[in-house]
NUPAKE-761596 format. One record per residue (C-alpha): residue in one letter; y, z, x. Coordinates in steps of 0.001 Angstrom, whole numbers, plus 500000, padded with zeros to 6 digits. Layout:
AYZX...
***
This chain:
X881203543581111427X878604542228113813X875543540772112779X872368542538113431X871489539836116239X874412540522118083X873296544175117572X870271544121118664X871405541701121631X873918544275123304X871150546993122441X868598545169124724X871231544303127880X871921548400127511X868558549336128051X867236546666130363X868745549021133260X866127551659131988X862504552925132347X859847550917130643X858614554398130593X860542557412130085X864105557573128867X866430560609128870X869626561537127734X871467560923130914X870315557300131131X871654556493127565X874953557921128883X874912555531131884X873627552171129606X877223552569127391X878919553464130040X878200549893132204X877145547758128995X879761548724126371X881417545936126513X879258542933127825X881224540105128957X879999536262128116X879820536013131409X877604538414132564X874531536287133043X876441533524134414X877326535607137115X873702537280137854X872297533921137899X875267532242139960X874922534597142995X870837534177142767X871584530396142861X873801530806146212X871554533169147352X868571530579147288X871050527526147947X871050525831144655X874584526582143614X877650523927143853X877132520895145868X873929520210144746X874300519975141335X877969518243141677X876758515599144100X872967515111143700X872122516463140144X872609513752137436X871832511088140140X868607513271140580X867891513797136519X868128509828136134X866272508587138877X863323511321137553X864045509805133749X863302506183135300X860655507119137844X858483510151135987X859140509188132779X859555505845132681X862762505582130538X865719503678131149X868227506077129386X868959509355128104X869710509534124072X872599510675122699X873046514381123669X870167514646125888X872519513856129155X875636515760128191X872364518850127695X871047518507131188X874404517969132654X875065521524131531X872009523124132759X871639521547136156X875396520963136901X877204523197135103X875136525961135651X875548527516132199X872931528557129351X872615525602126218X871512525836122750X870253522142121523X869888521224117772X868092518165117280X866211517393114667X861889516892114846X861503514070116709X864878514113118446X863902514446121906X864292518159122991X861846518035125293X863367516189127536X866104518583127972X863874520862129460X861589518245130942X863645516519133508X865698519543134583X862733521215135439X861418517880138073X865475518777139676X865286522269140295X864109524425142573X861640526756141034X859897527418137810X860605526045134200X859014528933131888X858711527435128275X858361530485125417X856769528713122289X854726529992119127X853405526280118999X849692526887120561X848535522915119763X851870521689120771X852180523843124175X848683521760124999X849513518851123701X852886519027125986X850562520068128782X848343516755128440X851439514813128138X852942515947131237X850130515569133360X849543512425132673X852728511443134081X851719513582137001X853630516269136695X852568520284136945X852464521807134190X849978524134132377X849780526635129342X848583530427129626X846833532035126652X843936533927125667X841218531025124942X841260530008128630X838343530613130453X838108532435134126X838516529238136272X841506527755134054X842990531128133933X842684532063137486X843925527861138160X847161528645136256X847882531845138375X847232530218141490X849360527439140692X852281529570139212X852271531998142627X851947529397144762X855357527815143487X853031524633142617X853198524585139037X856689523202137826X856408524155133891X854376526825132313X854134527074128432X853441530956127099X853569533016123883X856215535068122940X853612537862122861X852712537047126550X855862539017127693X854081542537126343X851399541586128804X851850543947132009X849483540936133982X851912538162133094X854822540376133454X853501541851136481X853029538235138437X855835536517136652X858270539032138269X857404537800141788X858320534150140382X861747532325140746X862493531576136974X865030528591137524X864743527520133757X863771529656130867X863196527665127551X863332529490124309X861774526712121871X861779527715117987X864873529917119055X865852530069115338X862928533013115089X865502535152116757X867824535161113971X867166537947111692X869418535812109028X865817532787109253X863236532589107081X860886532859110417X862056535586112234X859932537136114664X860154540490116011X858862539453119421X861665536786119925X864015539582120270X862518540636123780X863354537148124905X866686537745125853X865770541281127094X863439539487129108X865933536798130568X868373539448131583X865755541777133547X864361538972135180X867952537576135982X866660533727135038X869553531401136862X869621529451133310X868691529198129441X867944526440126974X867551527306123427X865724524807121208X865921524278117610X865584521606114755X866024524128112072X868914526257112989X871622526609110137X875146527292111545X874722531120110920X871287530900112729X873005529038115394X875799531724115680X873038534129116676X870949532041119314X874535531610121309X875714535650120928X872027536758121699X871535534126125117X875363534087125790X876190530404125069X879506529417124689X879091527511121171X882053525247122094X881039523883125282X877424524639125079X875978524261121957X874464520565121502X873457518617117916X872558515636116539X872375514782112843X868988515169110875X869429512079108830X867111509268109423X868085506202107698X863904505206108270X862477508153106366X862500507590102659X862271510990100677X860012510954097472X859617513472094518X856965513749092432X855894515926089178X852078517344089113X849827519171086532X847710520279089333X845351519255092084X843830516191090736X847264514752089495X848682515377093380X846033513204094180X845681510255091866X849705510092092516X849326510216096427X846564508039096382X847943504592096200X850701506115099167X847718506924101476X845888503265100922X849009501406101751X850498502967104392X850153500837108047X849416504395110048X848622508072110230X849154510401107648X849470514295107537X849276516020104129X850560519713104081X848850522450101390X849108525674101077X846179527727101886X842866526617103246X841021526661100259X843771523651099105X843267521657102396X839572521941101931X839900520191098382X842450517726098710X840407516659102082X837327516182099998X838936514702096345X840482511827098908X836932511187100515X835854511291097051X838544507963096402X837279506000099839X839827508175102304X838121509304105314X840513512555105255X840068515511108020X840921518810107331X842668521056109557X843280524833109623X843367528169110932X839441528747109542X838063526322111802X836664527222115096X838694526297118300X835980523279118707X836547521984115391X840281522488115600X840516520146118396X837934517257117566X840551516902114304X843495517058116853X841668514407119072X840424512072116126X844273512414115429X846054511539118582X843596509006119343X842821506922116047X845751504651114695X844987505353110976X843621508629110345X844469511259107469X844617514748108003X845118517367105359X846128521022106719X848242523998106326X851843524111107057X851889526423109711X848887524896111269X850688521286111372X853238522839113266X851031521436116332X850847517793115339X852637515590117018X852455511605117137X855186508815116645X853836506444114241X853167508911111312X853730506622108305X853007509105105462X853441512773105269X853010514387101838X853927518065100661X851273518325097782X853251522209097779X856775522297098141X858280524132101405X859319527647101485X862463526629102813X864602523553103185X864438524293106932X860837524325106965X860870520942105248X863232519524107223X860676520178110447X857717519006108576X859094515881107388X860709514614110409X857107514264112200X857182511387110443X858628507802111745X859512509343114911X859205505143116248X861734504410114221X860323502387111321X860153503041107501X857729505989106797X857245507826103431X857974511628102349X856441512554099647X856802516372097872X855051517784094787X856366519888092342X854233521572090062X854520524810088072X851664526885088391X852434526546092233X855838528023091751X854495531563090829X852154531004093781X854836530415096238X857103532833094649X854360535594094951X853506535143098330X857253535673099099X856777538855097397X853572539845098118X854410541204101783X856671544103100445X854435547266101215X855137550250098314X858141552620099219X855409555796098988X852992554139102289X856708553315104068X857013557132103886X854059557899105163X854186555793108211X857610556556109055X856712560482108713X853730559610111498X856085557814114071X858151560672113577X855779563879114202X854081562048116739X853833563625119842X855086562183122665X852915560676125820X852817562329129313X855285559320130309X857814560181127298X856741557416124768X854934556793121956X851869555115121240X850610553353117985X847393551322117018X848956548914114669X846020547747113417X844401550984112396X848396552061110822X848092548441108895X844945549457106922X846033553144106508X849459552208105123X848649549156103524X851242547149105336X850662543764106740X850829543455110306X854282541451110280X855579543648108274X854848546720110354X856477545071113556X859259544886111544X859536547565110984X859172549034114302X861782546513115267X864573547872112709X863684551424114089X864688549384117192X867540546993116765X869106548924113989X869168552340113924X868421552798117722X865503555252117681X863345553408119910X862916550383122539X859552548530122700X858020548795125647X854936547261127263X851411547418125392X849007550485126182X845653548461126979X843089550996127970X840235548176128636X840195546000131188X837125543686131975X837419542818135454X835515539581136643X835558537958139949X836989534944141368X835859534350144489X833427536217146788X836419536861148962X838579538296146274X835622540307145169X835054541833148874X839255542942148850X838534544408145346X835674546370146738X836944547452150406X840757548716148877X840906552213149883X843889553799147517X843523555782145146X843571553686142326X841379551656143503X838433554192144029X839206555642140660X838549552407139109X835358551573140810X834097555047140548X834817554443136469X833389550901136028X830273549990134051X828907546425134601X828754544466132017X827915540781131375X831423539416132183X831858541552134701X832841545599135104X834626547214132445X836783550504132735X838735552669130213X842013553091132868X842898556151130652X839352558241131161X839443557067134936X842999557948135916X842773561529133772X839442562056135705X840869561287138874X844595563229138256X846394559796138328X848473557672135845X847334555184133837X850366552806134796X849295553384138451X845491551763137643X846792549480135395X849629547904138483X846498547782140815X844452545286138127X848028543558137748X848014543320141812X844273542138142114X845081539534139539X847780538066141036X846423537818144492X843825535761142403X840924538340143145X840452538926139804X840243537620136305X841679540544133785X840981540622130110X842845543578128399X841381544886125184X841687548089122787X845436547910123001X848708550229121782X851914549265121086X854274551608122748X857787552975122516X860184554664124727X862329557101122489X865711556788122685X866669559376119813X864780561823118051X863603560401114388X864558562285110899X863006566014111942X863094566490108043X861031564855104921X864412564552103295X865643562513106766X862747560303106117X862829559522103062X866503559150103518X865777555944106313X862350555517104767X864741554410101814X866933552380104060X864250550187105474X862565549467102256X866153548312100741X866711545740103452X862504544987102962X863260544319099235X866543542157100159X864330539713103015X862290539600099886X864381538499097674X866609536003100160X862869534316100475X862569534099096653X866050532324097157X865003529881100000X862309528504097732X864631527684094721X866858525973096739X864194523533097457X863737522860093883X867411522856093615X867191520190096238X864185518172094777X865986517903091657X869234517310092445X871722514753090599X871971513664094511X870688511428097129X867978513517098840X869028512573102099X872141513042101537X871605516527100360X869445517427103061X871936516524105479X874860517991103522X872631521838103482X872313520933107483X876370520384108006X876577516801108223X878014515741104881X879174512579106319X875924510761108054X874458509412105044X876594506253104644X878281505927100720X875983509200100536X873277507407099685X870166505916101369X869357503701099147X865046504494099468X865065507949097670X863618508410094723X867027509238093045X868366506779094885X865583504301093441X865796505555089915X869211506893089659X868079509547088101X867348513462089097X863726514466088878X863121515944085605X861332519659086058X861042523174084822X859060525790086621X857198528232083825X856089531660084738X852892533875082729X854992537164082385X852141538952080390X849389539585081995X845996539703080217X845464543080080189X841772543025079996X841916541329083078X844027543832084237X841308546697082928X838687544753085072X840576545207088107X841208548705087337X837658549312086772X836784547957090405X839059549244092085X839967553007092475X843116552885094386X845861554046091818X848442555555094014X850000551568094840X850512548999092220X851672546308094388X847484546992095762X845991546317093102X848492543183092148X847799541547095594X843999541717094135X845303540082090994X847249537160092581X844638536559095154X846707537642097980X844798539726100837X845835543607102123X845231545408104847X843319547535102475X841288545387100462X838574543910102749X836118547091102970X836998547776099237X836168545913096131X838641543360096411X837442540923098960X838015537136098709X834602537141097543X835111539371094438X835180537144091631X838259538805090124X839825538552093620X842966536007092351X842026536242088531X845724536061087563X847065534050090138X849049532147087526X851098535327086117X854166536472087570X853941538609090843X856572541266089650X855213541121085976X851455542147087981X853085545297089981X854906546493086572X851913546327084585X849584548238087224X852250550612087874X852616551744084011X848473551713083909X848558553744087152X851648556367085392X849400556960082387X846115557727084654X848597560085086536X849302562143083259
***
């Protein structure tokens, strides 16, 4: 049976032939009809005839290419050799011609893969990462060597926005770092398909897999993406990717695993992996304490929340540390001084969120210290490996602690929405009435506070209406704002003297405002008889000619309909039944993930040896054992036993009651409990600010949702 990736891979080659707009029956019969049966080879030979067409194909990567790729590696980078891998990688890409999926662990050099290919071919290297810190910080790093390269994303201002574009149409720029999101843009996607894509890199490429932990939604439209734009090549990157995972990343970007699939192992005979048992915060620290004062470098300590990087920065300042704290709270200022004081200083501690650290980067990390265990073994494997990235001895340290358990464990349950709102949204998507263009149109964030489901959990939903049951393709946004500003007095004068019709309808519709002119494109194009799409293509054109800088706002999701949804409440609740089965299994696969890091952490094992064992390589740890572990030091496994509060006080659980007057979803008014926010809380009672907001974040998350639910029966009756 084929996996949904593969699925939802052949889905997106069938429709890439079709309207971004509207779809009919006789289209579908034409998409099966020429992709039933994609061949492996299908992008190879798109992108091979583009290459001959433009002159890159054969001689020049047989005769010139590696000579090329090492004389940049000497000369740019100022290397004198590839590592293992990294030349048999580019070989593929710029000789071979053929797509590549790399596995290297953090700190393994990936980025060269992409990074020297893109200073030997003709065109532009496109670089799709979630990584916002890390995109700049690659940025920075490239420039310095004098290379083009910039990052496009929503805190640029006009004249480094407008830069980029210039650059990118020109043909200047070499490598250009985006979102995954930035493909729903119809700007980007407007200028980008004007632009010779010789290299598209898919970094994080595990978030494709629907089998990871960190699946994305808008990773699928990657490979959708590749194939409409008919990029000549594709490099997936990973240092997380389990063999399944791996699987995936080849069917979806059709890479031959045999020949094109590169790893190297993730043990690193420098790291030594510690374990440690905590009562709680001030325990963490007293224990990590004499780790932070001898280490001989930086340091990066990973909580869970905020709140946690906020204490454990101060209790260390408190001991002598000067600790920085770093997380998603701060402002974009503040976010980068810490990043700064980071890079810069050769001794400096900062405490921060996991996903946050994701963007740190620096090769003489001595110490980095879970003071909450990992979600996942995969997520610790990343986090971990920013450390000794020089190669000398650097320590990994990891807490366990009960009370965090049912923390952890909670917040792994805490995104499943109630079967009853699943209902309701799916019976909206499917009564909705369709657009004048055939599709449908959704403001997710208005549907996330109706529905009470978390924004990631409502694009995944819309993606399994997508990928797996075929009822819809996601199409570009609906933005009905744009804020137009000029450039250039030049530009300006073109914007103002373009006589069609979608010009005059905007101008006759714009309001100034302080950044510019603002106009709704839907009001002007239904008061001038015109299509939305039509005003929206003319902003897109300004913009790229570098007239304009664009800022959409006010946005919908939208969806070309394939097939007609359940017409019936008993179809509905038939699928709506479906979806929240498979919701409940991601659940409980995450529930999983975690106790396989305590399974890990307290092992009868070397930990390096068992990390590299879950990874594949059972054999890289030599006499499996590294001799620096803590079992490995004490010969012993870490000694622990995670307790849960199963009864919850129920007075507590009459306060909440009392305050809140939501009683048709339990799992509501346990997220209040636990401390965990919904969509619904904020304008309610339970705010982060309510002091019963996370009252009985010790008890069991399940325990929570069965005692509201029988309080919430016997109100009922």
């Amino acid at each position: 049976m084929l996996s949904r990736a593969v699925r939802a891979s052949r889905l997106a080659i069938r429709r890439a032939a079709a309207s971004t707009t509207t779809v009919t029956a006789s289209s579908r019969v034409g998409w099966a009809r020429t992709y039933a049966t994609p061949t492996s080879d299908h992008w190879n030979k798109g992108g091979q005839k583009h290459r001959d067409e433009q002159g890159l194909g054969g001689s020049f990567q047989q005769q010139n290419g590696m000579e090329k790729a090492h004389e940049v590696l000497r000369e740019t980078f100022r290397l004198p050799s590839f590592r293992p891998s990294q030349e048999e990688v580019i070989k593929r890409l710029i000789v071979d011609n053929e797509n590549a999926l790399v596995r290297f662990p953090t700190g393994g050099g990936k980025n060269l893969t992409y990074q020297v290919p893109a200073l030997c071919l003709d065109g532009l290297t496109l670089v799709i990462s979630p990584l916002l810190p890390l995109m700049r910080e690659q940025v920075e790093t490239l420039r310095s060597l004098g290379i083009k390269a910039a990052n496009l994303d929503s805190t640029l201002n006009i004249e480094a926005y407008n830069r980029v574009n210039s650059e990118v149409r020109s043909g200047e720029l070499k490598i250009l770092y985006v979102s995954p999101e930035r493909l729903n843009n119809e700007s980007f996607m407007n200028m980008i398909k004007r632009v010779k894509i010789s290299l598209l890199v898919v970094d994080e490429s595990h978030c494709i897999s629907q089998r990871g932990s960190t699946f994305r939604p808008e990773y699928l439209k990657i490979a959708r993406f590749a194939e409409e734009q008919n990029v000549e090549r594709v490099l997936c990157l990973t240092a997380t990717a389990s063999k399944d995972v791996a699987d995936d990343i080849c069917k979806s970007f059709r890479i031959d695993p045999a020949a094109g699939a590169f790893r190297t192992p993730v043990y690193r005979p420098n790291l030594s992996f510690r374990v440690a048992v905590a009562d709680g915060m001030g325990d963490k620290i007293e224990q990590l304490l004499p780790l932070v004062k001898e280490r001989t470098g930086p340091a990066i300590i990973y909580a869970m929340f905020h709140r946690h990087v906020e204490e454990a920065a101060e209790k260390l300042r408190e001991h002598g540390v000067e600790a920085l704290a770093y997380h998603s709270r701060l402002s974009t200022e503040e976010r980068e001084q810490v990043q700064n004081d980071f890079m810069q200083k050769p001794d400096t501690v900062v405490c921060c969120t996991m996903a946050s650290g994701m963007g740190i980067d620096k090769a003489d990390i001595r110490l980095v210290a879970h003071l909450f265990m990992p979600k996942t073994l995969e997520n610790y494997s990343q986090e971990v490996g920013r450390a000794g990235r020089d190669g000398l001895p650097s320590t990994c340290l990891m807490f366990l602690s009960a009370p965090d358990i049912s923390v952890l464990e909670g917040s792994a349950r805490a995104d499943t929405c109630s079967e009853k709102d699943l209902q309701r949204w799916l019976h909206e998507v499917a009564t909705k009435t369709p657009a004048a263009d055939g599709t449908l149109d959704f403001n997710l964030y208005q549907q996330s506070k109706q529905y009470d489901i978390k924004p990631n959990v409502l694009n995944y939903f819309y993606a399994e209406l997508e990928l797996d049951h075929g009822y819809i393709r996601a199409v570009t946004p609906f933005f009905s704002v744009y804020t137009l500003s000029e450039t250039t007095s030049e530009g300006w004068e073109k914007v103002l003297s373009d006589t069609s019709d979608a010009a005059i309808a905007i101008r006759e519709s714009w309001i100034p405002t302080d950044g510019g002119h603002e106009v709704d494109v839907v009001a002007a194009a239904s008061a001038h008889g015109l299509e939305r799409a039509a005003l929206a293509k003319k902003i897109g054109d300004w913009e790229f000619h570098g007239s304009i800088i664009a800022k959409a706002s006010r946005g919908r999701s939208r969806y070309a309909i394939l097939n007609p949804l359940p017409p019936t409440s008993e179809g509905i609740e038939e699928l709506a039944k479906k979806i929240y089965e498979r919701m409940l299994a991601r659940e409980e696969e995450s529930v999983r993930k975690l106790h396989e890091v305590i399974n890990f952490a307290t092992a009868d094992d070397c930990l390096a040896h068992s990390l590299s064992t879950y990874f594949g390589d059972e054999d890289n740890v030599p006499n499996a054992a590294c001799g620096t572990c803590t079992f490995c030091r004490t010969g012993k496994a870490v000694e622990f036993t995670p307790t849960f509060v199963t009864e919850p006080d129920p007075s507590k659980i009459r306060a909440i009651l009392d305050v809140c007057p939501e009683r048709d979803d339990p799992r509501l008014l346990a997220r209040m409990a636990f401390g965990i926010m919904s969509p619904r809380l904020p304008e309610g009672q339970g705010s982060r600010r309510h002091k019963l907001f996370g009252s009985m974040r010790n008890v069991d998350f399940n325990s929570l949702v069965d005692a509201f639910d029988a309080e919430c029966q016997k109100l009922e009756h």
